[in-house]
N, C-alpha and C positions, 0 to 999 in steps of 0.2 A: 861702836865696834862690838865685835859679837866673838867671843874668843870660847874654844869648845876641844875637845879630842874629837877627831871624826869617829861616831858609834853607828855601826852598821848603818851604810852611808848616810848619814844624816848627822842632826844635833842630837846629844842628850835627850833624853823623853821631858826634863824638867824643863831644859829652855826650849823645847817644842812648846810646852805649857805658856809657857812665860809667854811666847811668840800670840799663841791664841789669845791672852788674858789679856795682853797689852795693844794689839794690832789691829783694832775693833772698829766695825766701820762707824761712821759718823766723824771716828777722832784720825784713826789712821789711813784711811780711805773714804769711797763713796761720795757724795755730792758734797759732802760738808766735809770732809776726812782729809783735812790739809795738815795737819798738828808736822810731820814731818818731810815735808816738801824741801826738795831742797838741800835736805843734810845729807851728807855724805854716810855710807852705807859700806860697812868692811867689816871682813871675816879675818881671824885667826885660828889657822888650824891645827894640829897636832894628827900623826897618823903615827900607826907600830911599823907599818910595812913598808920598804923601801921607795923610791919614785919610781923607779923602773915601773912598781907593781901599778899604778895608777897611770898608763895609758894604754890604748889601741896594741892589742897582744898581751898585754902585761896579765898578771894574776887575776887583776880588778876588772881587766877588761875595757876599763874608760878613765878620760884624764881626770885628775882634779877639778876643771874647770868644765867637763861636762855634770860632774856629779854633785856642784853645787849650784845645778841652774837652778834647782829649787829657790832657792837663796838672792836669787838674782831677779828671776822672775817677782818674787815678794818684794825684794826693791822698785822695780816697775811698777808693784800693783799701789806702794804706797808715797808714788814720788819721790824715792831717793835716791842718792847719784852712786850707783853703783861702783867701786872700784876695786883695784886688782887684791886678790888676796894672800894674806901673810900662809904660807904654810909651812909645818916643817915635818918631814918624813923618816921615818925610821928611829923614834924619837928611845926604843927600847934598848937600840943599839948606838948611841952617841957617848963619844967619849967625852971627859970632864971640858978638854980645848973644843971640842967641836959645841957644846952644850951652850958654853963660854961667848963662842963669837957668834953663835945663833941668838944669845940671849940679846946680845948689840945689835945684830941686825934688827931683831924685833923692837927694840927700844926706838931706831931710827924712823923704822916702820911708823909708827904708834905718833911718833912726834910731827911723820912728813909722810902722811900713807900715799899722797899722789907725785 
């Protein structure tokens, strides 16, 4: 699982890094690049901006789930089973109860992602 703030639609620049250093053909793909076949493959996200703002009309212009096909796609290229991802929006503006039963959702997530 791959847990980030969404930064100007993407990962962090360091777990970009991490993604190239780690995800190397021979081990992660490519004819011999099986090391991760198989395993399961999940985001957890973090955004400032509401849900509204992340689809079709919204501020962002597109959903969560189109703007992390990056994300997706690299699961395909390295055999992994893609699944739905954890996110949570507006994280600037949640109250201490809202923070609270977010934190439990994601706990249940983490323990049973599919």
């Amino acid at each position: 699982m791959l847990q980030f703030p969404f930064f100007w639609y993407s990962s962090p620049p360091l777990l970009k890094k991490w993604l190239d250093d780690v995800l190397t053909y021979g081990w992660a793909y490519g004819s011999s690049g099986d090391k991760l076949h198989g395993k399961q493959f999940a985001l957890a996200v973090s955004t400032g901006s509401p849900e509204e703002a992340y689809q079709a009309g919204g501020r962002n212009q597109f959903s969560m789930s189109e703007l992390l096909k990056p994300f997706q796609a690299t699961s395909n290229l390295i055999g992994t089973v893609f699944i739905p991802s954890f996110v949570l929006h507006g994280i600037h503006a949640l109250s201490e109860e809202e923070l609270s039963l977010n934190a439990k959702r994601y706990a249940d997530y983490v323990l049973q992602p599919m």
